[in-house]
Each structure stands twice: as structure tokens, then as C-alpha cells.
OpenMM code with the backbone's topology and positions (N, CA, C; nanometers):
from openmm import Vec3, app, unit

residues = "UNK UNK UNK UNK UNK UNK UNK UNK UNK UNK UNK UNK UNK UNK UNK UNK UNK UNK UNK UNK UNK UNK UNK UNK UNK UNK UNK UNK UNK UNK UNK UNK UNK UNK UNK UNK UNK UNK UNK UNK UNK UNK UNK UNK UNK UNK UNK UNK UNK UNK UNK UNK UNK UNK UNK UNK UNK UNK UNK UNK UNK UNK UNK UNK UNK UNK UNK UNK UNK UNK UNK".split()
positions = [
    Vec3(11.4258, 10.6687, 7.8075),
    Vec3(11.3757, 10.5358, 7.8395),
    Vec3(11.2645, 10.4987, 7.7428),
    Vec3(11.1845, 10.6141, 7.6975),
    Vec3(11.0840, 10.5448, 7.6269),
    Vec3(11.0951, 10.5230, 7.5078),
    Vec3(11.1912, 10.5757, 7.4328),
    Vec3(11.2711, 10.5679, 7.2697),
    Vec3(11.2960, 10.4262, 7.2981),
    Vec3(11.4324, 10.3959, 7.4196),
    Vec3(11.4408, 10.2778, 7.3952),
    Vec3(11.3469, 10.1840, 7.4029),
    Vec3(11.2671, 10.2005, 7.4885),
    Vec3(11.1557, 10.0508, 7.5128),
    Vec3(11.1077, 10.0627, 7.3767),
    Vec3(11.0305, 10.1828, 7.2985),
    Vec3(10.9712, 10.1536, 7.1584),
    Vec3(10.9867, 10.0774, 7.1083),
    Vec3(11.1262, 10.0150, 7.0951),
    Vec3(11.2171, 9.9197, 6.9862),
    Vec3(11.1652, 9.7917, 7.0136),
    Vec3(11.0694, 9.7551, 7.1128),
    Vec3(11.0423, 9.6327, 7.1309),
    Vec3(10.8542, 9.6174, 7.1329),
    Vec3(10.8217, 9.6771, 7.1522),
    Vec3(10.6304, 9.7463, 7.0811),
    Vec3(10.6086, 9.8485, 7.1597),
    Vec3(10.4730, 9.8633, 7.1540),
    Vec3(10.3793, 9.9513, 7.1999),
    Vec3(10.3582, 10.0060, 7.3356),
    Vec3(10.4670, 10.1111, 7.3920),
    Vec3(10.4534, 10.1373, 7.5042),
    Vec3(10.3016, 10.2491, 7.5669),
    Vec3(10.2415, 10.2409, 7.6381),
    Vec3(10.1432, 10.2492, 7.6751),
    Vec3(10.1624, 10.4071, 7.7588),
    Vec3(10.2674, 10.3777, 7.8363),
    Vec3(10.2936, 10.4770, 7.9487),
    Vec3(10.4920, 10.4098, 8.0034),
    Vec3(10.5498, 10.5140, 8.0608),
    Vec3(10.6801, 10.4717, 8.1497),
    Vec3(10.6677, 10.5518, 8.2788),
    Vec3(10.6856, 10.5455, 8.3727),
    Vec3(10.6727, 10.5783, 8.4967),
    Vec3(10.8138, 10.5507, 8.5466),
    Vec3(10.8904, 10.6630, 8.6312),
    Vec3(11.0119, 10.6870, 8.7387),
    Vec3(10.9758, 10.6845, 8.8494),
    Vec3(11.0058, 10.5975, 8.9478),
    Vec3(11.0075, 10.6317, 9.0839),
    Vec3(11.1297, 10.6184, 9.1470),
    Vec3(11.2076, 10.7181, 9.2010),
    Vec3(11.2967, 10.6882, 9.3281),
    Vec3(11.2713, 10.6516, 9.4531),
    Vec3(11.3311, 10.5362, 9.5063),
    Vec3(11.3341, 10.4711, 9.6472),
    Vec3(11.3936, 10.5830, 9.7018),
    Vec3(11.3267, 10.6415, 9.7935),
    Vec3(11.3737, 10.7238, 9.9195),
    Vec3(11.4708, 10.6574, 9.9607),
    Vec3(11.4960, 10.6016, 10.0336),
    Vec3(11.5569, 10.4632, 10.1264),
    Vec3(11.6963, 10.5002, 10.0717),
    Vec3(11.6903, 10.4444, 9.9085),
    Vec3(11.8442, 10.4772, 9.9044),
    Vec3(11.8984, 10.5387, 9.7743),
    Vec3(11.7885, 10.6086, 9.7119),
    Vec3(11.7887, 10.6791, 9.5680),
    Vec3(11.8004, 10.6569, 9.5016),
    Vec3(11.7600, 10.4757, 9.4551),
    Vec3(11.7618, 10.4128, 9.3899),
    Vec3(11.6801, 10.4841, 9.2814),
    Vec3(11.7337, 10.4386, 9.0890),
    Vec3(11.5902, 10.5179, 9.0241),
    Vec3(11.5137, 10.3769, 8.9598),
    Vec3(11.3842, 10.3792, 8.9666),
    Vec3(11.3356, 10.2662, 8.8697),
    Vec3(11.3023, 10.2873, 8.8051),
    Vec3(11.2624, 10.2625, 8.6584),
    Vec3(11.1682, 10.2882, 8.5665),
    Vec3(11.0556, 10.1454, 8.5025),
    Vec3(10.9517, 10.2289, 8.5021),
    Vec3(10.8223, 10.1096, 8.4892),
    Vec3(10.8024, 10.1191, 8.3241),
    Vec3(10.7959, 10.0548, 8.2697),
    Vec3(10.7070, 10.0613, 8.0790),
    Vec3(10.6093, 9.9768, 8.0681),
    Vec3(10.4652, 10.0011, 8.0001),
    Vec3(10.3788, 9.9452, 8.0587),
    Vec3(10.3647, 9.9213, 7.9007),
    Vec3(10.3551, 9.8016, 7.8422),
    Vec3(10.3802, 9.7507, 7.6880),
    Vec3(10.2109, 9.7209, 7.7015),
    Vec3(10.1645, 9.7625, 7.5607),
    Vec3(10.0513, 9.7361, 7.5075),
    Vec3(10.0167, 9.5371, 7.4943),
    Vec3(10.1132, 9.4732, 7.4898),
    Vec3(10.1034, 9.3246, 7.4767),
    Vec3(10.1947, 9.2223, 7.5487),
    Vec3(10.1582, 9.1339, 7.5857),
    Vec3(10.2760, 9.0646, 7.6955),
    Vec3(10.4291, 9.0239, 7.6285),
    Vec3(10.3532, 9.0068, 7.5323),
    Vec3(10.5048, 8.9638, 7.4603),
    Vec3(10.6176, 9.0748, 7.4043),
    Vec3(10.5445, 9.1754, 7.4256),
    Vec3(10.6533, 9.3025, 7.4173),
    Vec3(10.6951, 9.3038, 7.5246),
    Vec3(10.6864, 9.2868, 7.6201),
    Vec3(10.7047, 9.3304, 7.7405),
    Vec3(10.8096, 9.2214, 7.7670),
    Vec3(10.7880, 9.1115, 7.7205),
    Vec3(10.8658, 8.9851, 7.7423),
    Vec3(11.0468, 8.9970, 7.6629),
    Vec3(10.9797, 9.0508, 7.5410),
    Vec3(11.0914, 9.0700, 7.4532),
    Vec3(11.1839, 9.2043, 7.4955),
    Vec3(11.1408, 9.2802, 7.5958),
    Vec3(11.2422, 9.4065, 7.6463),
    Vec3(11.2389, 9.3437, 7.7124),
    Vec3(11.1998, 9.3081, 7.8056),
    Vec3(11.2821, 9.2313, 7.8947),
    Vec3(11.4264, 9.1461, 7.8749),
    Vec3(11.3888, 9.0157, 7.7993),
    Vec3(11.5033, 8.9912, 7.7519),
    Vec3(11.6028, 9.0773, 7.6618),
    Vec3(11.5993, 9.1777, 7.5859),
    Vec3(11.7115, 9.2256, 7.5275),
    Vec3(11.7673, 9.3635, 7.6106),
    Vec3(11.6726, 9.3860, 7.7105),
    Vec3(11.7537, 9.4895, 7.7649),
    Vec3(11.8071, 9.4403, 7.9424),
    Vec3(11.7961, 9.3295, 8.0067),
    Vec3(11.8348, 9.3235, 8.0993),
    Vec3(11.9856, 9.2968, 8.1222),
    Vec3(12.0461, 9.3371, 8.2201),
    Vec3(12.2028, 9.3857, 8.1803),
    Vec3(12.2976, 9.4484, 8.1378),
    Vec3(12.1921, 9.5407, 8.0328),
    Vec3(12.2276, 9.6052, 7.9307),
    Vec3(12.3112, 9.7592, 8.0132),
    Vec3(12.4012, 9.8019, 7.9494),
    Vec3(12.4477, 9.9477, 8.0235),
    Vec3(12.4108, 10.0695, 7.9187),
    Vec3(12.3147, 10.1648, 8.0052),
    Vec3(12.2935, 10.3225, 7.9710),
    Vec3(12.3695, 10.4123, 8.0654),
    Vec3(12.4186, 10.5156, 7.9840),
    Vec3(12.5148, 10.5596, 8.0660),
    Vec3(12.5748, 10.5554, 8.1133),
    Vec3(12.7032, 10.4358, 8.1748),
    Vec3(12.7241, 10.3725, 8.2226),
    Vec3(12.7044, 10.2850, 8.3436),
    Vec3(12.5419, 10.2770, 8.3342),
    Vec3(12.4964, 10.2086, 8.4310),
    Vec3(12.4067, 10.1089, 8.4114),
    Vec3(12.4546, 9.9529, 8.4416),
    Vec3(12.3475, 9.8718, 8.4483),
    Vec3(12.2165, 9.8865, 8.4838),
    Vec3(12.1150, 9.8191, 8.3541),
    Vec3(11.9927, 9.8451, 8.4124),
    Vec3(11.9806, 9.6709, 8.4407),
    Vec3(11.8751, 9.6663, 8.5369),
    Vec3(11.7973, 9.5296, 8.5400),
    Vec3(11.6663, 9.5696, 8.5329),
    Vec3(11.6423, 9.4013, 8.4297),
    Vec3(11.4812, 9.4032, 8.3772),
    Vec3(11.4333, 9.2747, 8.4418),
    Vec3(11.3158, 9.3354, 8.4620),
    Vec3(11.2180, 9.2204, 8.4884),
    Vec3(11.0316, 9.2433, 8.4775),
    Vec3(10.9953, 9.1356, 8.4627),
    Vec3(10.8277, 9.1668, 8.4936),
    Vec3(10.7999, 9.2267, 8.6154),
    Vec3(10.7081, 9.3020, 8.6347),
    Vec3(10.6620, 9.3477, 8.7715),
    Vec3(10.4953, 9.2853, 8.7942),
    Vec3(10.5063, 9.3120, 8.9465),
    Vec3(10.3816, 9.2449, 8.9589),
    Vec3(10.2444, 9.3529, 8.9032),
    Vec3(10.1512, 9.3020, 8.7969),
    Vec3(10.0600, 9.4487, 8.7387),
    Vec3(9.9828, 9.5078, 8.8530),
    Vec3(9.9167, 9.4011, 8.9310),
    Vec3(9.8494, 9.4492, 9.0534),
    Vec3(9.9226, 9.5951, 9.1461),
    Vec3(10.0146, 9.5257, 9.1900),
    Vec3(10.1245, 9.6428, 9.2427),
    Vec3(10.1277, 9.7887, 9.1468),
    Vec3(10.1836, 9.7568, 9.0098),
    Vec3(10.1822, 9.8843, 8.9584),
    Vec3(10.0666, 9.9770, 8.8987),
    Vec3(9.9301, 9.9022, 8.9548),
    Vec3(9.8028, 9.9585, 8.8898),
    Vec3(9.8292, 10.0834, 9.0661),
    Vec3(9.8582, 10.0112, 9.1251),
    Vec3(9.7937, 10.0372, 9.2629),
    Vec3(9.9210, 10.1853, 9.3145),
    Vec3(10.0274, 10.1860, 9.2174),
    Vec3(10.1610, 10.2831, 9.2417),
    Vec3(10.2071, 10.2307, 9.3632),
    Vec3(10.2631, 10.1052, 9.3735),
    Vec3(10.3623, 10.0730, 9.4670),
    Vec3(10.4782, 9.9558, 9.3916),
    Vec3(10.5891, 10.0766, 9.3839),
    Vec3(10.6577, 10.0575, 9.3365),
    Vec3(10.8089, 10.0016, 9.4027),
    Vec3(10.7695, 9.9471, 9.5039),
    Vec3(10.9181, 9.9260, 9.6242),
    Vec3(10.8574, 9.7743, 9.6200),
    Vec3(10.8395, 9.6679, 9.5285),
    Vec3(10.8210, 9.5150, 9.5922),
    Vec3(10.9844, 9.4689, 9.5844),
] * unit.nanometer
topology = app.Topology()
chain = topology.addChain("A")
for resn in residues:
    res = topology.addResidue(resn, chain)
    for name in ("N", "CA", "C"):
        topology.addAtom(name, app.Element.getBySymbol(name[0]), res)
């Protein structure tokens, strides 16, 4: 995960959490600038690893300063 995010800037940190609930996996990348963050977003949402769709989106920062990762 973090090779790929590189390709779009300065990743800071990536963080995994699985949802208990239903073993869902997420992964967090915490981009040094908004507009990196903006630009993986758009080129990787939809995208298939492994054969599995990922979805991208912004997260709320508050939430992920705080490690709650189920919004």
C-alpha cells in the first residue's frame, strides 16, 4: 500500500485497521499535502489490487488523529 500511495507524494504514515463487525480491511495514508492526498484519491479509487476493489476517499482528520477508524 505504501509503494503505491508514493506515486502520488509524500506519505507521512499508512495505517490498517480491520472492522471486527465484518473483517472488513481499511487502509489510512496520511499525505504530507492536501493535494496529494486529493490526487490518490482520484487515481486510485476503483482501482483493483489483487483482485479486489479498493475505494478511496478523504477521511475525516479529526477521527483519524483520534484512531477511530469505523465512520
Amino acid at each position: 500500500i505504501y509503494q503505491e500511495c508514493l506515486k502520488h507524494g509524500k506519505v507521512v504514515e499508512v495505517r490498517i485497521h480491520v472492522v471486527a463487525s465484518t473483517q472488513e480491511v481499511r487502509a489510512f495514508a496520511l499525505y504530507q499535502l492536501p493535494e496529494q492526498a486529493n490526487r490518490a484519491v482520484r487515481v486510485l479509487n476503483e482501482r483493483s489490487f489483487a483482485k479486489r476493489k479498493v475505494k478511496c476517499e478523504l477521511y475525516d482528520m479529526a477521527a483519524y488523529s483520534q484512531r477511530r477508524y469505523e465512520l
